[in-house]
N, C-alpha and C positions, 0 to 999 in steps of 0.2 A: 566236394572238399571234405575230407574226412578227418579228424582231429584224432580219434582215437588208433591207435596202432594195431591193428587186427593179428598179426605174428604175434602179438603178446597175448592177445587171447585164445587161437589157439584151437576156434569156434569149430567142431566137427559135423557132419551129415547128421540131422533130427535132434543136436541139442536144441534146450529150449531158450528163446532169450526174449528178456525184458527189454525194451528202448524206452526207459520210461522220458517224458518229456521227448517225443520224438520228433516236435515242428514237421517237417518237410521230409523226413522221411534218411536224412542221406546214410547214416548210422546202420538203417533198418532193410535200406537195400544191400547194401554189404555184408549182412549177417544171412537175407535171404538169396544171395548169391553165392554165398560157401553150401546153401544145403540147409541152413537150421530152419527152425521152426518161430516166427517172428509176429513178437507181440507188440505193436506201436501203440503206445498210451501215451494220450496228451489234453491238458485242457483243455486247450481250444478246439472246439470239435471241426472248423469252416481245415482245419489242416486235414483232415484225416480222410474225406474221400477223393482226394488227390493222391494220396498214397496210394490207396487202397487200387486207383485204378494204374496207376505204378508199377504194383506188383502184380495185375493181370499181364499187363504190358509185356514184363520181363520173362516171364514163365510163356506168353506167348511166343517170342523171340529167340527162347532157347536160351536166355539166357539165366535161368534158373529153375533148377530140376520142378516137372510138373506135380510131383507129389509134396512139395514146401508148402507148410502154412505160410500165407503172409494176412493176420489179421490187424486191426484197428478199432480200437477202442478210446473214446472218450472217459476219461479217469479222472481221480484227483492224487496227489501226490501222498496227500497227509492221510489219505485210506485207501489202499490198493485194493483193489476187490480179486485178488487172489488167496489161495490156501497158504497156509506156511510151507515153505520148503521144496519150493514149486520151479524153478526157474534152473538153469547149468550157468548162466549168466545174466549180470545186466549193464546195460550204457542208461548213463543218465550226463547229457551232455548240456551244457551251461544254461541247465535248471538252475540250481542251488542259491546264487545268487537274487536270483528273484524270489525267493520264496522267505518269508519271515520266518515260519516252522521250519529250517531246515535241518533242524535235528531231528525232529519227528519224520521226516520226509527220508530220512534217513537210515533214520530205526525201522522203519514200514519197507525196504528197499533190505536192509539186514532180514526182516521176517522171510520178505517171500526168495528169499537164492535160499537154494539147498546148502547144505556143509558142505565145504571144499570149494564151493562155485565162488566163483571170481565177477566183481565190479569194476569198470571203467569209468571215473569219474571226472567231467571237468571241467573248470571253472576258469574264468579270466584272471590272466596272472596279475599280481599285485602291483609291481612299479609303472605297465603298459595303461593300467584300468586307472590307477592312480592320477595319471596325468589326463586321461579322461573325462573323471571327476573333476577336476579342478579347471582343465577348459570351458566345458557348460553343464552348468546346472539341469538343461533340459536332459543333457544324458540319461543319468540314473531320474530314481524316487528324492521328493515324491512328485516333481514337477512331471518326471514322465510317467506315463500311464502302465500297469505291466514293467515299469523297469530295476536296473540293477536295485538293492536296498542295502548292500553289503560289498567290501572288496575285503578277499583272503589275502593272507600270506600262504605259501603251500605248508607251513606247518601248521598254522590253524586249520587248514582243511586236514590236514592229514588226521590230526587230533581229534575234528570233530568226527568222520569216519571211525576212530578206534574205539570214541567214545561209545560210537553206535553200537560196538563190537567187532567191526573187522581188523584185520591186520593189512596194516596198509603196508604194501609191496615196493614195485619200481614207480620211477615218475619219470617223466618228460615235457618239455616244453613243447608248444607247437606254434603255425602262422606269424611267423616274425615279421613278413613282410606286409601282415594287415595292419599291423599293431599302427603305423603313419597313417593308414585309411583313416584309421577311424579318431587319431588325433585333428587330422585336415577335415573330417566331419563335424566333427566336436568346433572347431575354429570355426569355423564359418556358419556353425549351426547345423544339428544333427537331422536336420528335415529339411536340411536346400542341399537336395539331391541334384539340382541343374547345374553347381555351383561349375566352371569346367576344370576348375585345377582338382577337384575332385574326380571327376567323371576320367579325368584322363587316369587318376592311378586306379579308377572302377576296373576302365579298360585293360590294364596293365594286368589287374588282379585275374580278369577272366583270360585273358592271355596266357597267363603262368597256371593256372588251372587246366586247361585245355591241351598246350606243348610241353607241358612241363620241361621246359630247355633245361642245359646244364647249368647255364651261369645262375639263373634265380635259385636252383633247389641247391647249387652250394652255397648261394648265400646265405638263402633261411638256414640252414644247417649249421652254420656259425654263427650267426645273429641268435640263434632260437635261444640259446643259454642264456641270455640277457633281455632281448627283446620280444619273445614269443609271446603274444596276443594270449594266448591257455596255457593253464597247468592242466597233466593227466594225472592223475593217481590210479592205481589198480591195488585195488583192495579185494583182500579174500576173507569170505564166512569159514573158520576155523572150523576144522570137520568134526570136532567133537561139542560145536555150539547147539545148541538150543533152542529156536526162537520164540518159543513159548514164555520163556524167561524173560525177555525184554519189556520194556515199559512202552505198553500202549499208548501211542499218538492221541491227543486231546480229543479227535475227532472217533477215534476207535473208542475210548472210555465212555462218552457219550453215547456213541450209539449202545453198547453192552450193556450201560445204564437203562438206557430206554428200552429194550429187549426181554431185557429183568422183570423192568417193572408192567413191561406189557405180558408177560409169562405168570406175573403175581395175579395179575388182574383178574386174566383168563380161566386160573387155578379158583381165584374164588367166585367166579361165575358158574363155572361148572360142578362146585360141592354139592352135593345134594342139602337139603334146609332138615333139619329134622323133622320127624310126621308128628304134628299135635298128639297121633294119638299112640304115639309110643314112649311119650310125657309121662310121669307118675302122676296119676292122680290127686288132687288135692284133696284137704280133709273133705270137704262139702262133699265132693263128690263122689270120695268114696263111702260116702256115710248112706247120698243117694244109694247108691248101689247094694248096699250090705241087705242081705239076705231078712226077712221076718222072721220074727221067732214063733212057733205054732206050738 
C-alpha cells in the first residue's frame, strides 16, 4: 500500500533516495523497483533485516535490476549520519507525527537532499486523526508507547516544511477508505484486534489492496478530498539553497560541541611542555655560572 504517489516523483535508474523512517519497507521497494539506489533508515532496528532480505528477494526474482542498492540502516531522525547534499530524493512517511523534534527532524532531512531534489512527505490528515484522538486515548501519547504526539492541519505541516526551508509543492490526500478502520479500532479499543466488526473491514482493506476493483478505488477517489487517512506534501530543496546555513538539530550541536572540546583536549596533550633548560636563567644561577676574574 503506497501512500506516496511515485508519477510525482519521477524517481530515475541510480538516483539516490532516502526512505527516512521506513518500517517495513513498502516506500523502499518501490523506489528499488524503478532502479534507484535505496537507503532505508529507521529506528527500530528488529524492521530492517526483513527488508533487507526483501530486497534480496526482489533482485533475485527479476524484479529489480541486479546492480540496485537496497541498503538498511538503523538511524536516528534528529542526526542523519549522512553528508550534506547527498540524496536526488527522500520519503519520510508518517514519521513526523511521533517525533517531538520535528522540526529538527526536518531541517536534518532539508541538509542531506541535494538542491533541486524533491521530499514526499506525510502525515495523518487532521479531521480523520482528529476523531481518532477523541475516540481513545490509548491511540496517541502518552498512553501509547511510540505514538501520535501531534495532529497537523496540511498548512501547519506545509509551514513547518518551508520553515525548514523547502518549498512546499503539490499535495494530496490518500486512504480514505482506512480512515473507518481505524475509527472502529479506536471504538472498540486499538489493541482488540479479534474485535469481528473490525476484522471484517481488516478483510475488506486486504481485499481492495490485492484486486484493486473499480468500485472501491473510485470511491476512495472521491471520499480522499475529505476523508483520506494522509496528507502528501512534496516539498523541493531550492537549488540555489545551502545547507550549511541551516540550524543544527540539538542533537548535531551537541555532538560538534563534544568534538571541539575533544579536539581542544588533544591539542593540549600533544603541545610540547617547554624544556627547563631553555628557561632564562635566574640571578643565582647565572651568577653560579659567571666566569672568575684571573
Amino acid at each position: 500500500m503506497l501512500t506516496v504517489d511515485f508519477d510525482k516523483l519521477d524517481i530515475n535508474e541510480g538516483d539516490l533516495v532516502l526512505d527516512m523512517g521506513a518500517g517495513a519497507g513498502r516506500h523502499s521497494f518501490e523506489c528499488f523497483r524503478q532502479g534507484a539506489q535505496v537507503v532505508s533508515l529507521d529506528y527500530d532496528f528488529d524492521e530492517l533485516p526483513e527488508v533487507r532480505n526483501i530486497f534480496w528477494a526482489m533482485q533475485d526474482a527479476g524484479e529489480a535490476p541486479t546492480d540496485c542498492l537496497g541498503a538498511c540502516l538503523n538511524g536516528d531522525a534528529l542526526n542523519l549520519p549522512f553528508a550534506d547534499n547527498t540524496f536526488d530524493y527522500a520519503i519520510c512517511s508518517e514519521v513526523f507525527e511521533h517525533i517531538s523534534g520535528d522540526t529538527e527532524a526536518m531541517a536534518e532531512l532539508f541538509r542531506v537532499i541535494k538542491p533541486d531534489g524533491l521530499l514526499a512527505a506525510t502525515v495523518p490528515a487532521w479531521l480523520p486523526e482528529k476523531i481518532c484522538w477523541a475516540l481513545s486515548a490509548e491511540y496517541h501519547a502518552p498512553l501509547s508507547q511510540g505514538g501520535h504526539v501531534r495532529i497537523y492541519t496540511e498548512n501547519q505541516f506545509r509551514g513547518r516544511l518551508e520553515t525548514a526551508g523547502f518549498s512546499a509543492e503539490a499535495s494530496q490526500r490518500a486512504h480514505a477508505l482506512h480512515a473507518p478502520y481505524w475509527w472502529l479500532k479506536c471504538f472498540v479499543g486499538p489493541t482488540n484486534d479479534g474485535n469481528p466488526i473490525v476484522q471484517a473491514y481488516h478483510d475488506l482493506l486486504v481485499w481492495d489492496m490485492v484486486e484493486a476493483p473499480t468500485i472501491t478505488r473510485t470511491a476512495e477517489a472521491v471520499l480522499n478530498p475529505l476523508l483520506g487517512k494522509s496528507v502528501v506534501v512534496y516539498a523541493r530543496k531550492p537549488a540555489t539553497a545551502a545547507a550549511s546555513v541551516q540550524p543544527k538539530s540539538p542533537q548535531r550541536k551537541k555532538a560538534a560541541k563534544k568534538k571541539a572540546i575533544a579536539k581542544k583536549t588533544a591539542a593540549k596533550k600533544t603541545t610540547p611542555k617547554k624544556s627547563a633548560s631553555k628557561k632564562a636563567p635566574g640571578k643565582k644561577a647565572a651568577k653560579k655560572r659567571a666566569p672568575s676574574r684571573g
